[in-house]
C-alpha positions as a printed NumPy array, in Angstrom:
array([[ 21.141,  30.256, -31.998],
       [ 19.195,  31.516, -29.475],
       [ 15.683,  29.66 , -30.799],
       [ 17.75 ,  26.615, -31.163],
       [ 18.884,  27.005, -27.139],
       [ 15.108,  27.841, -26.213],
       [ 14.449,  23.952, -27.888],
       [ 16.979,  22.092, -26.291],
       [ 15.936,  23.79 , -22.964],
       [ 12.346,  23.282, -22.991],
       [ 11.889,  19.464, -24.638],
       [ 12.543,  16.787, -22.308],
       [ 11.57 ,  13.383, -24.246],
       [ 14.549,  11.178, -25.438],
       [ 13.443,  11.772, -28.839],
       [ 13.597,  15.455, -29.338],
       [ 16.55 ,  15.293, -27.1  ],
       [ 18.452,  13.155, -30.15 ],
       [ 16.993,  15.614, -32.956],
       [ 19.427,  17.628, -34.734],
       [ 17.797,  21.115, -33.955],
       [ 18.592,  19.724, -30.322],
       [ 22.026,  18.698, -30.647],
       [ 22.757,  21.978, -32.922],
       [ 21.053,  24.209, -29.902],
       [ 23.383,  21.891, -27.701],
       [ 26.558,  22.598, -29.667],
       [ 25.713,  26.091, -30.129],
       [ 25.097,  27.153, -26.961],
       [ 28.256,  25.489, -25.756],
       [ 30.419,  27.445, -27.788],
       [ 28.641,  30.695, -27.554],
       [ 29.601,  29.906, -23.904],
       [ 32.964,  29.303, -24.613],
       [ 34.133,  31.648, -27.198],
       [ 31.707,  34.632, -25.763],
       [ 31.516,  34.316, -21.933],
       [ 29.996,  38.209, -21.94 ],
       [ 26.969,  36.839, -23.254],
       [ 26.387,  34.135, -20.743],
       [ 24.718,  36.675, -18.296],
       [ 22.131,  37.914, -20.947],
       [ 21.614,  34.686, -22.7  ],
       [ 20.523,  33.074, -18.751],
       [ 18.366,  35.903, -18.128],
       [ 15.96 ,  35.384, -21.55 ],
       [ 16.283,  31.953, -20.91 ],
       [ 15.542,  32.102, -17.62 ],
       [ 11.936,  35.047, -18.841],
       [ 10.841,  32.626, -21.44 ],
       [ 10.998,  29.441, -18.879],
       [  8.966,  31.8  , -16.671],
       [  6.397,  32.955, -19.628],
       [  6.198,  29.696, -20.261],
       [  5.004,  28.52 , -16.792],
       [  2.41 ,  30.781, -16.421],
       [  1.041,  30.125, -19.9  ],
       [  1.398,  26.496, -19.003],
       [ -0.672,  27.141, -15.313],
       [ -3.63 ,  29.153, -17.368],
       [ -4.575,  27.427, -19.942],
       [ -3.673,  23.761, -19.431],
       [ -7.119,  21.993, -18.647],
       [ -8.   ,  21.403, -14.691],
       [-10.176,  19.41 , -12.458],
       [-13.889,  20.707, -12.622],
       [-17.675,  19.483, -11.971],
       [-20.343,  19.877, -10.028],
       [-18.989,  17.803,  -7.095],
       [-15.364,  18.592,  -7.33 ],
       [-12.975,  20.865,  -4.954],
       [ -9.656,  21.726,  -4.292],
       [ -8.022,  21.314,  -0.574],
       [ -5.943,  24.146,   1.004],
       [ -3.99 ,  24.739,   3.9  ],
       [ -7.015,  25.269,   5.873],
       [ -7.982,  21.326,   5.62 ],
       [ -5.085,  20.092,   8.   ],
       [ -4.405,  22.056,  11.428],
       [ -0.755,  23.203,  11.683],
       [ -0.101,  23.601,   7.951],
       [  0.765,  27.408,   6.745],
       [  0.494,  29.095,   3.623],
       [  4.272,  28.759,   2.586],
       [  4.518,  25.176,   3.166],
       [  1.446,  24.511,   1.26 ],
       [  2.832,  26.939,  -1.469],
       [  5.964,  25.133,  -1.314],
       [  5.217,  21.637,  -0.79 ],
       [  1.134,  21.255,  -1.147],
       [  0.247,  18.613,   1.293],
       [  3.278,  16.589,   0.486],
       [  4.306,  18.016,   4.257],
       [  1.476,  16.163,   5.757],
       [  1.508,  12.844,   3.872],
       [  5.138,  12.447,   4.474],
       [  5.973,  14.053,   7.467],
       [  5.236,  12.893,  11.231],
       [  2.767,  15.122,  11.928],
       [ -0.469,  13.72 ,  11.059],
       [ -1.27 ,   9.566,  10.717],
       [ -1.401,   8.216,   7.137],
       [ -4.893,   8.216,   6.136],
       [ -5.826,  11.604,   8.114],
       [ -5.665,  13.657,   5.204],
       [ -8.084,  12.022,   3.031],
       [-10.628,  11.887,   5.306],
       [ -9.991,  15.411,   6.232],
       [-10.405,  16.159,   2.228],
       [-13.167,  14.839,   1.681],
       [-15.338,  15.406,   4.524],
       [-13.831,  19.158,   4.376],
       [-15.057,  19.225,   0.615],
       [-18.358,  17.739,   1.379],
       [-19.342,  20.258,   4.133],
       [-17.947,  23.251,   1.89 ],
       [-19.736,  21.851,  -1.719],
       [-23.308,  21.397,   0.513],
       [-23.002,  25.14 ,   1.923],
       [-22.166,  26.392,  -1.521],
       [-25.153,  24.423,  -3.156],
       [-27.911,  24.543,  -0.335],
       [-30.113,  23.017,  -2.614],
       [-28.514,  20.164,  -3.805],
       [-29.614,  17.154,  -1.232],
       [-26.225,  16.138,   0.821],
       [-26.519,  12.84 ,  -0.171],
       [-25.31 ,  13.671,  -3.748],
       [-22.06 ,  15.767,  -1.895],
       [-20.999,  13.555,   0.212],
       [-18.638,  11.198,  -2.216],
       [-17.161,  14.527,  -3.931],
       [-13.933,  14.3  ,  -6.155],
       [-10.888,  16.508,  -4.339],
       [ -7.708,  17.248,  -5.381],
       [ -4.792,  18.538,  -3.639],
       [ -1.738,  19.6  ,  -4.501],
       [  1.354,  16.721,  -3.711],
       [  4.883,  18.776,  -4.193],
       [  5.022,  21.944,  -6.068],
       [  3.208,  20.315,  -9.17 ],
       [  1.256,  17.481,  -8.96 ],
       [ -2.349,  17.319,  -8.081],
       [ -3.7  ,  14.36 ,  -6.491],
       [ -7.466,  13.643,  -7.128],
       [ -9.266,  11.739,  -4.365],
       [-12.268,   9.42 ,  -6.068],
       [-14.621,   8.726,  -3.513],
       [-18.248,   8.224,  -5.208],
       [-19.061,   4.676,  -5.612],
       [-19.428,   4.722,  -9.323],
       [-15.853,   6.349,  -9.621],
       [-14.503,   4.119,  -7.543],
       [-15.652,   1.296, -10.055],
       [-15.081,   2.962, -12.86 ],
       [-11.624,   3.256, -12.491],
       [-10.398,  -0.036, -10.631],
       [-13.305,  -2.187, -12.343],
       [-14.552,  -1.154, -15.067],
       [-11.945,   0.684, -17.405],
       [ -8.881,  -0.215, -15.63 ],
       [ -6.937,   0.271, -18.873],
       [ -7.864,   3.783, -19.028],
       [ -6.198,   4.193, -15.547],
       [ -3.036,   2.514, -15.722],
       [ -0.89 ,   2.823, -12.399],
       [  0.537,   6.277, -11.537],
       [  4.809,   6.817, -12.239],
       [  4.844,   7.145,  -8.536],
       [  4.761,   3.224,  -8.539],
       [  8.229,   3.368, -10.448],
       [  9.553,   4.247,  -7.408],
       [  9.483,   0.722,  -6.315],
       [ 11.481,  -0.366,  -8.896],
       [ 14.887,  -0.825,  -7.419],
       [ 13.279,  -3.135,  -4.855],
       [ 10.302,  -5.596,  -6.781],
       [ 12.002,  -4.785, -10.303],
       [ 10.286,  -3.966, -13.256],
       [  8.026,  -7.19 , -13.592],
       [  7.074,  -7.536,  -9.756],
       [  2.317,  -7.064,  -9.741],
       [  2.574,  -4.323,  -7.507],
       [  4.145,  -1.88 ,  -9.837],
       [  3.728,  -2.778, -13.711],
       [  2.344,  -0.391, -14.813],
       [  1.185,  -1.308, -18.244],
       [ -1.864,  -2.739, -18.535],
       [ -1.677,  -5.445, -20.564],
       [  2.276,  -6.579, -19.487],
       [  0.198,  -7.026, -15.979],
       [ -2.341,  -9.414, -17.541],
       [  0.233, -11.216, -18.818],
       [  2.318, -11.567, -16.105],
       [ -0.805, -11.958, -13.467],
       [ -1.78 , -15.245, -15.689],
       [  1.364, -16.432, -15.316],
       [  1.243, -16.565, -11.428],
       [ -2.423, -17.384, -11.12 ],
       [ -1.808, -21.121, -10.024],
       [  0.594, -20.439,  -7.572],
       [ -2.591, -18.742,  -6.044],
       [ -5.137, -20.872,  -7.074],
       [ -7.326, -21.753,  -3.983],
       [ -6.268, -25.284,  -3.797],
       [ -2.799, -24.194,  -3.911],
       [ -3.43 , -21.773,  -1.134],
       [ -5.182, -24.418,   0.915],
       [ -2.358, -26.871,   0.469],
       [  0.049, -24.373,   2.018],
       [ -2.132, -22.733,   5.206],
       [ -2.588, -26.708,   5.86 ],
       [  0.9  , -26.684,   6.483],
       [  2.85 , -23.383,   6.931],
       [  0.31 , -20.817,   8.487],
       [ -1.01 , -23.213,  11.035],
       [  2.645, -24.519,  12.088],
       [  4.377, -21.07 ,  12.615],
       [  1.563, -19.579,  14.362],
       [  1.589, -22.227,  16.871],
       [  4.613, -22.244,  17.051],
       [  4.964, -18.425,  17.642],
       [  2.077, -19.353,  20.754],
       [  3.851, -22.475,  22.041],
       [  6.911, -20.181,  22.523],
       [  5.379, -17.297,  24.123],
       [  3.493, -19.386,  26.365],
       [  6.966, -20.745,  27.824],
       [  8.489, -17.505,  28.03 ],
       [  5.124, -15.986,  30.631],
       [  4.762, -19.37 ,  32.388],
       [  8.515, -18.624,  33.488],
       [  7.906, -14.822,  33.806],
       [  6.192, -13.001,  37.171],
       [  2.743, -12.821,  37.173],
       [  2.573, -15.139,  33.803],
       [  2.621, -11.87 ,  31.996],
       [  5.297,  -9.614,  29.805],
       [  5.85 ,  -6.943,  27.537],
       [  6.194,  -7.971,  23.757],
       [  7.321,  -5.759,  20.589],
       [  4.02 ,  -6.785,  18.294],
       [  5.508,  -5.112,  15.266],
       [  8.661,  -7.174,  15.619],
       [  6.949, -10.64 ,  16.342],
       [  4.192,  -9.986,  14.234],
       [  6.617,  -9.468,  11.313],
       [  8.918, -12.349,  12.305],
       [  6.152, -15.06 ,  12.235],
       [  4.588, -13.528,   9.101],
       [  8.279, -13.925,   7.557],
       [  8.778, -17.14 ,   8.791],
       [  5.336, -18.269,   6.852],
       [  6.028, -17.054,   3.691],
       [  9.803, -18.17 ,   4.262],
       [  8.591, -21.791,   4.45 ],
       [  5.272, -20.904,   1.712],
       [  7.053, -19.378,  -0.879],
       [ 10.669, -20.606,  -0.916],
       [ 10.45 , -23.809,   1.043],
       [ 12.834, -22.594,   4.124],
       [ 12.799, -23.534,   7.602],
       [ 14.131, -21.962,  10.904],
       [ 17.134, -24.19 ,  10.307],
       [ 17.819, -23.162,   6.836],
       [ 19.929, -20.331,   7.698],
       [ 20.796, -18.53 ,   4.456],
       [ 17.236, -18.665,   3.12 ],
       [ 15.719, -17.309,   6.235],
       [ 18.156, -14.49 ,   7.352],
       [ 17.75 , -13.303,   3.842],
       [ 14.218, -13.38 ,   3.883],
       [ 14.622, -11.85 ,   7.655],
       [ 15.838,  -8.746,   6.288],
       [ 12.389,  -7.28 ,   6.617],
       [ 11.955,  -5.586,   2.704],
       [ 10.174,  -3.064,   3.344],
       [  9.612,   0.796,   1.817],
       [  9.487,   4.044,   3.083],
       [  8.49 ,   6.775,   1.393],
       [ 11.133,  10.281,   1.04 ],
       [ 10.136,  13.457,   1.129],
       [ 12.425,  13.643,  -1.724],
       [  9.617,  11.712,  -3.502],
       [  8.11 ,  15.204,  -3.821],
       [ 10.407,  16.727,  -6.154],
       [ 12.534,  14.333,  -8.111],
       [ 10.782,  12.186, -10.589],
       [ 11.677,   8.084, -10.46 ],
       [ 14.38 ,   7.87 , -12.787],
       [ 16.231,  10.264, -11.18 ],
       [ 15.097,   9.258,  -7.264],
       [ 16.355,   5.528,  -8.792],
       [ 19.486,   6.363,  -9.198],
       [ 20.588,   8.145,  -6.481],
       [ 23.447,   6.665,  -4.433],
       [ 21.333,   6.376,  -1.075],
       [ 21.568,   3.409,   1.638],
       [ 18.031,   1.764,   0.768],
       [ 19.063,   1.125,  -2.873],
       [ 22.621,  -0.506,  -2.365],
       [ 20.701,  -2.514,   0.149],
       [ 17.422,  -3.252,  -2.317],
       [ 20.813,  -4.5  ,  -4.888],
       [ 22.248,  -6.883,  -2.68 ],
       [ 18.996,  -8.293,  -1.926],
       [ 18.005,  -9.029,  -4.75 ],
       [ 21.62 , -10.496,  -5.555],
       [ 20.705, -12.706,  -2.695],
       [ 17.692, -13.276,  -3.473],
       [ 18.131, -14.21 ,  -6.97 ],
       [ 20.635, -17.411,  -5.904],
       [ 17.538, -18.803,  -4.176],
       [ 15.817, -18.1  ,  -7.682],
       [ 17.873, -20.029,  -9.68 ],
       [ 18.421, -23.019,  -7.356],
       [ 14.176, -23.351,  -7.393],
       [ 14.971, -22.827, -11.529],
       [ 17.05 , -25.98 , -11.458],
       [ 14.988, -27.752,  -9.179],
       [ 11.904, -27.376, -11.401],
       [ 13.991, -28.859, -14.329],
       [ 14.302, -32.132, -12.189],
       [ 10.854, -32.325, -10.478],
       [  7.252, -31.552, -11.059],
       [  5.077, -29.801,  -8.423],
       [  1.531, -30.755,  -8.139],
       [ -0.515, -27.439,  -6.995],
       [ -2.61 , -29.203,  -5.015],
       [  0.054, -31.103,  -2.428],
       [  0.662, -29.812,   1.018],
       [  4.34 , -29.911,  -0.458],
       [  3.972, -27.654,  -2.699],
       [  5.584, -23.976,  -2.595],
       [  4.903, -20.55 ,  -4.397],
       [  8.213, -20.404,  -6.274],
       [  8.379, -23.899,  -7.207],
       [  5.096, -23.586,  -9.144],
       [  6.247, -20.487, -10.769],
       [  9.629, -22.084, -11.386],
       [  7.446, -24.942, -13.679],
       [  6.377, -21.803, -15.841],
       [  9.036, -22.175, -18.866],
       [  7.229, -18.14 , -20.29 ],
       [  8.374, -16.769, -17.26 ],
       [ 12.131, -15.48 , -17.239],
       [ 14.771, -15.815, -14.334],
       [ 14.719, -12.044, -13.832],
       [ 10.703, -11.53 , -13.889],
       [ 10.596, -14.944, -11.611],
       [ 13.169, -12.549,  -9.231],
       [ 10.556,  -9.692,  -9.172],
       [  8.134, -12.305,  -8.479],
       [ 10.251, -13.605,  -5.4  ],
       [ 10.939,  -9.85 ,  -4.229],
       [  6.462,  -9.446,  -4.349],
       [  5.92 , -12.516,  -2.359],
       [  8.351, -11.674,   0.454],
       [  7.176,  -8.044,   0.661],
       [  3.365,  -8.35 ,  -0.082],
       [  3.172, -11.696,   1.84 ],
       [  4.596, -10.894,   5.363],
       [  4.551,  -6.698,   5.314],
       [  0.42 ,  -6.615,   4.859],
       [ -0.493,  -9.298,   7.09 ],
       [  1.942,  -8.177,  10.252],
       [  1.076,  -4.762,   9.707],
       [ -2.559,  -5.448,   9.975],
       [ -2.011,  -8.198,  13.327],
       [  0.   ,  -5.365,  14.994],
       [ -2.71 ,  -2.644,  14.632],
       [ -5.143,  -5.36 ,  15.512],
       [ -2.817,  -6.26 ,  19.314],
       [ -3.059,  -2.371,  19.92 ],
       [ -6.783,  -2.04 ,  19.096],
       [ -7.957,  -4.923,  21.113],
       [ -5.005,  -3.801,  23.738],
       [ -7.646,  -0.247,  24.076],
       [-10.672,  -2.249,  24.241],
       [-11.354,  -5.066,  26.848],
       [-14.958,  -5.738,  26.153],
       [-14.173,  -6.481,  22.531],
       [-11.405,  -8.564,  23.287],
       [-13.048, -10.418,  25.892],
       [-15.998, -10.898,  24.007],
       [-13.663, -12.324,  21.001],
       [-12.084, -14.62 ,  24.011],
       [-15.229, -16.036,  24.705],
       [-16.417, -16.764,  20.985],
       [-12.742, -18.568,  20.759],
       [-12.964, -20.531,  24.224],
       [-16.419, -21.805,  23.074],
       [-14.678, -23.27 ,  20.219],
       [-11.714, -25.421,  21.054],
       [ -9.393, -25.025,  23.691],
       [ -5.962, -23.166,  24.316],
       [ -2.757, -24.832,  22.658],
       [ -5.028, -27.13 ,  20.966],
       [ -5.117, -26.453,  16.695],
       [ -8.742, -25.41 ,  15.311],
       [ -9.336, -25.6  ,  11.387],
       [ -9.857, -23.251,   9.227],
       [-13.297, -24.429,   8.13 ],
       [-14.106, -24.095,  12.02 ],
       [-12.637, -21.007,  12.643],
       [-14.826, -19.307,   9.46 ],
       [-18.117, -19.975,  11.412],
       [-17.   , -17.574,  14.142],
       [-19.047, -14.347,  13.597],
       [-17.257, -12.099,  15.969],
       [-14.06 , -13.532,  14.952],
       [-14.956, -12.563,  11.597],
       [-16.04 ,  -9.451,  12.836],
       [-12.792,  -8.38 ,  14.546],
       [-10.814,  -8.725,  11.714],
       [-13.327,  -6.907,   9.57 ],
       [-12.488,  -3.931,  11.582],
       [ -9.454,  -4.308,  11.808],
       [ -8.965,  -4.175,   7.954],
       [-11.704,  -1.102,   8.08 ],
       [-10.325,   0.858,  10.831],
       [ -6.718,   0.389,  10.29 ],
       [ -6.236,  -0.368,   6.403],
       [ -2.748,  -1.825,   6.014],
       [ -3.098,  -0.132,   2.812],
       [ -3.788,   3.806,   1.847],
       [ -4.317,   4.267,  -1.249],
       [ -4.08 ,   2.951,  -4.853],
       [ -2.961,   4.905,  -7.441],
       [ -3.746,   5.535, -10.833],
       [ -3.071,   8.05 , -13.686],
       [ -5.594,   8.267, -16.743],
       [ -4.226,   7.736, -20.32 ],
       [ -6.592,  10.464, -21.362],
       [ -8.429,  13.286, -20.769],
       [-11.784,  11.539, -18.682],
       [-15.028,  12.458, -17.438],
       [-16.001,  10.231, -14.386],
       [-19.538,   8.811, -14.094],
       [-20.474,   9.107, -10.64 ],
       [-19.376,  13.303, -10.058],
       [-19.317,  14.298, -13.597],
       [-15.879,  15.456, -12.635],
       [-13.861,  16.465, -15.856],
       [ -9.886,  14.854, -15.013],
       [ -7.446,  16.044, -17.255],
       [ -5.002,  13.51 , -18.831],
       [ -2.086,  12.406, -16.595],
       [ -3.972,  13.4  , -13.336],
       [ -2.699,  11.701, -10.356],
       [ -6.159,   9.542,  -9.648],
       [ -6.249,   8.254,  -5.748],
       [ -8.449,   6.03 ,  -4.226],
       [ -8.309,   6.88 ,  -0.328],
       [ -9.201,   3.616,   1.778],
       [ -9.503,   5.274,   5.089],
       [-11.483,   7.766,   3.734],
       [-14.067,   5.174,   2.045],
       [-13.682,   2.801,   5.293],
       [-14.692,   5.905,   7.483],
       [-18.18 ,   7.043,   5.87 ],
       [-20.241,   8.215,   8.237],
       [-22.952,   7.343,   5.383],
       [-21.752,   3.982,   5.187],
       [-20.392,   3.004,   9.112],
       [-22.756,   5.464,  10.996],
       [-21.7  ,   8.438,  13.027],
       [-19.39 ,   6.276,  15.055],
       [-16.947,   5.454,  11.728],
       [-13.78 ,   6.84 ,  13.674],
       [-14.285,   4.403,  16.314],
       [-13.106,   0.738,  16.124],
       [-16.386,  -1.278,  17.106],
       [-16.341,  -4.729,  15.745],
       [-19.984,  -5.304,  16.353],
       [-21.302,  -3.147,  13.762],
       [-20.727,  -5.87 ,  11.625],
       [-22.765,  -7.951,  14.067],
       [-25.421,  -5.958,  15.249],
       [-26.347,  -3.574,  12.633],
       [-28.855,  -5.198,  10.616],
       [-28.56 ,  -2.642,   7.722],
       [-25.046,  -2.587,   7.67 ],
       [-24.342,  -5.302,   5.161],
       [-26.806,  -3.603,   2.711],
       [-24.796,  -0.344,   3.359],
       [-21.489,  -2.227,   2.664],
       [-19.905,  -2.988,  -0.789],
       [-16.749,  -4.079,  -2.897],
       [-16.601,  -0.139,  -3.257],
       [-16.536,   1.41 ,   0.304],
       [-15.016,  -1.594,   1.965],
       [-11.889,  -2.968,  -0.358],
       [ -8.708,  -4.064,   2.056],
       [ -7.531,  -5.73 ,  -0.843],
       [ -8.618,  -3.686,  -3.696],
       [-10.547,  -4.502,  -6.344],
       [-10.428,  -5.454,  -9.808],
       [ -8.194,  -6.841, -12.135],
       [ -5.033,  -5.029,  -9.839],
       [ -6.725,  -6.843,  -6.788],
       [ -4.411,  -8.253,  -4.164],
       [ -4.114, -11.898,  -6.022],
       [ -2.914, -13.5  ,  -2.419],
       [ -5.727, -11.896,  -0.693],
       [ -6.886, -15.311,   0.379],
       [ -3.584, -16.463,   2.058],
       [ -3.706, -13.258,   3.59 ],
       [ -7.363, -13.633,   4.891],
       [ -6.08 , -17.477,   6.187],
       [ -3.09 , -16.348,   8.079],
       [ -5.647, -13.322,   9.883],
       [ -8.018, -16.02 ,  10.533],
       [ -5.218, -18.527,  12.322],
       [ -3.192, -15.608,  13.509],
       [ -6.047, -13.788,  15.431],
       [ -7.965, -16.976,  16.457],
       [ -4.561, -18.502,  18.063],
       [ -3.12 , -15.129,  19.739],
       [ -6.704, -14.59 ,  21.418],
       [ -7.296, -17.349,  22.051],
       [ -4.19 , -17.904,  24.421],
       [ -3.362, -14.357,  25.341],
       [ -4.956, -11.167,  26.846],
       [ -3.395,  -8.014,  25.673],
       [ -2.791,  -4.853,  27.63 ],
       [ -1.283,  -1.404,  26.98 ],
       [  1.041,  -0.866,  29.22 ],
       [  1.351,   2.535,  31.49 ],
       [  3.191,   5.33 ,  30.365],
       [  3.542,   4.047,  26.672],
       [  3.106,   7.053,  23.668],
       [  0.099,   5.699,  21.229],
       [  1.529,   4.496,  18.139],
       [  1.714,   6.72 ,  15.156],
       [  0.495,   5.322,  11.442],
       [  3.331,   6.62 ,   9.178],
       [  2.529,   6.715,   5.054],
       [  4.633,   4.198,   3.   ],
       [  3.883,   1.009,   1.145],
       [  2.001,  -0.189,   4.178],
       [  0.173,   2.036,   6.815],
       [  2.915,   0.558,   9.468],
       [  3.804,   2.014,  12.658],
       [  6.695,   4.452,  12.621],
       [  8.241,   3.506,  15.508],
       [  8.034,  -0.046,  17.419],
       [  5.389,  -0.513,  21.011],
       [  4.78 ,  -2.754,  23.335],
       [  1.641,  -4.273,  24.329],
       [  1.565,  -6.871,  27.521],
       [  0.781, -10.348,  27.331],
       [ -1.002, -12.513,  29.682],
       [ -1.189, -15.756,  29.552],
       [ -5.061, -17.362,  29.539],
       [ -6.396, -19.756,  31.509],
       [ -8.359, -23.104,  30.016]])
């Protein structure tokens, strides 16, 4: 009775759960329980031994992160973390907690490893330590491995991307995009599918069609009405919350882009308005998805009746697409009607779809135009330089096109670093299939490691961006000959790379282009006196964690 106990304990797959030495151990041990309560004590305490005998058996001799360039982070890596919280929570206190900006970490890993690996191994030249593999523990449990060599980096988002599926942590998402949504499917194949299903919805004419129309309209728009409000205000200037605007115009793009709503169109727009967005729990740390899922907790009655909402704008595209057919290529055309045309695709996965577009299409871009106000609001060389560039090419209020705005170097260059300097996105995450060796560090990964590629740590290589990579300073990508050579898809990647790439990475590039070019053009930025600095908290997005100001003055000419 007791063996059979020690099996229905210790096996936690669906199918040994429903195997009849489980359910015998089950019954058992519930009448043992019953009929002998005396025993209860003594039964608990060699239950509770073997559990223990059984995690330390389990810690020494499962396999473990190893080579030549590979190194574990402690406590030591981040100031103002102590031994028990690292024993407790690993580093899962300073990627979800307020104390140090999202991003910090990694580059504090890595760099950390580097220097330690090139002092242990004098002899091996720095060059081949300074893209090391380092893990770190995330929660009790979990390691995290940080790939940072160039060769690992395509090797596991290019190369063999079905060898490094994404991680469980994306099931998190799940009550919010659904199970079909790009962002989170997880197998590899199901994505291929599903990614070839929505591919002219984002084909470039497609894209085209809608910036013609949507991007260039609310932008303006957004700059026609802010130029009214500091004409009538003192001194033509006034404060603005970026985070908020930037996010309402952003919305109001993709409201009209992907679901064919205008400012008047009340019930598609407030929904949309809802700002989806996700925040990562601390509770993350310790409860696996399908438990986290199913807790009864504010954000997932709210992701429900969302997508409730969201799906009667679904089916009303559904029926429309029934009536009429969409050409990809007219100005008229939006993201869910095309997808709406695909008879393969179901309502609910077409619902997932709609959830992706709202969050992925506003959340990136505003995140990145906000960080971009408070950079330019630090700097007023850069931004008057950028003024200049934009002056030079067509005047304020008037509407420049896209093909004009794309031969603007510094332009170009601003936004660069803006997507360098302040990724709108961390990390992706992936979890091998099986046990790996990767090509770049020789670094042994065991079988369901937690495989991370760290953006601001790539986008911050001293190797790559000079000794000056933690400072923004657009005109490295202007004045440093050598840069571009020292550049590539795998230390620069805003949008990832590979087959899990973002697929609406060039609407996103089109509404930074107009966004920027428009906002700059008209306004001068300022940060006012007295304001705290902004703090980068870690979610789905590297947004702010609490809304800021920046003042806007209005430009002359």
């Amino acid at each position: 009775q007791f063996l059979y106990f020690i099996v229905f304990c210790t096996q936690m797959n669906v199918a040994t759960f429903a195997s009849s030495p489980a359910v015998a151990a089950a019954v058992v041990t519930a009448a043992r329980f019953v009929v002998a309560p005396e025993e209860s004590v003594a039964l608990l305490a060699a239950f509770l031994v073997f559990v223990g005998v059984r995690f330390v058996l389990h810690e020494c001799l499962r396999p473990r992160v190893s080579g030549p360039a590979a190194a574990i982070g402690t406590c030591a890596d981040m100031p103002g973390t102590s031994w028990l919280e690292h024993a407790l929570l690993g580093h899962a206190v300073n990627t979800l907690s307020a104390r140090h900006h999202a991003g910090d970490l990694h580059v504090a890993l890595v760099r950390n490893a580097s220097t330690a690996l090139s002092k242990a191994s004098p002899s091996t030249p720095a060059s081949k330590l300074r893209h090391p593999a380092v893990g770190f523990w995330f929660g009790p449990s979990t390691l995290q491995l940080l790939v940072t060599h160039p060769r690992d980096v395509r090797h596991v988002l290019v190369d063999h991307p079905e060898l490094y599926p994404k991680s469980e942590q994306m099931d998190y998402l799940i009550p919010l995009f659904g199970r079909n949504g790009l962002v989170n499917i997880r197998n590899e194949q199901y994505h291929t599918r599903q990614a070839r299903q929505v591919a002219r919805a984002f084909a470039p004419q497609s894209v085209r069609g809608m910036a013609a129309v949507s991007i260039r309209r609310h932008f303006a728009g957004f700059v026609s009405r802010l130029r009214r409000r500091l004409e009538a205000s003192e001194g033509r200037r006034a404060r603005v919350e970026v985070q908020a605007s930037m996010s309402d115009v952003t919305l109001a793009v993709i409201a009209e882009s992907a679901f064919r709503a205008t400012d008047d169109d009340e019930v598609t727009f407030d929904l949309i308005k809802r700002r989806i967005v996700f925040e990562v729990s601390i509770l993350m740390a310790f409860l696996p998805p399908w438990i986290f899922n199913r807790l009864p907790m504010p954000r997932h009655r709210r992701d429900r009746s969302t997508r409730k909402d969201m799906f009667g704008i679904v089916s009303a595209a559904r029926r429309s697409a029934a009536i009429h057919e969409h050409d990809a290529t007219s100005t008229g055309s939006r993201l869910i009607d095309l997808l709406a045309e695909e008879k393969s695709i179901t309502d609910e996965q077409l619902l997932d779809h709609a959830m992706t577009f709202v969050f992925a299409g506003h959340e990136t871009t505003a995140v990145a135009l906000t960080w971009m106000c408070y950079a330019l609001s630090q700097d007023s060389a850069v931004q008057e330089r950028l003024a200049a560039e934009l002056a030079d090419a067509f005047d304020a209020g008037a509407m420049p096109t896209v093909d004009a705005l794309q031969e603007l170097p510094f332009l170009t260059a601003v936004i660069n670093e803006t997507l360098r300097f302040h990724s709108p996105i961390i990390s992706p995450i992936r979890e091998p299939v099986r046990d790996v060796v990767l090509p770049g560090t020789k670094t042994f990964v065991p079988k369901g490691t937690t495989v991370v590629v760290p953006f601001y740590a790539l986008h911050r290589d001293k190797g790559a961006y000079g000794d000056d990579a933690d400072t923004f300073r657009p005109a490295r990508w202007i004045d440093e000959p050598g840069l571009q050579a020292r550049v590539t898809p795998y230390n620069f990647m805003p949008f990832a790379i590979g087959k899990r790439g973002c697929i609406g990475r060039q609407f996103a590039s089109l509404e930074l282009l107009v966004g920027a070019a428009l906002i700059f053009r008209n306004f001068r930025v300022s940060w006012p006196d007295g304001q705290k600095h902004p703090h980068r908290q870690h979610g789905a997005t590297a947004r702010p964690r609490d809304p800021f100001d920046v003042t806007f003055e209005l430009r002359g000419g």
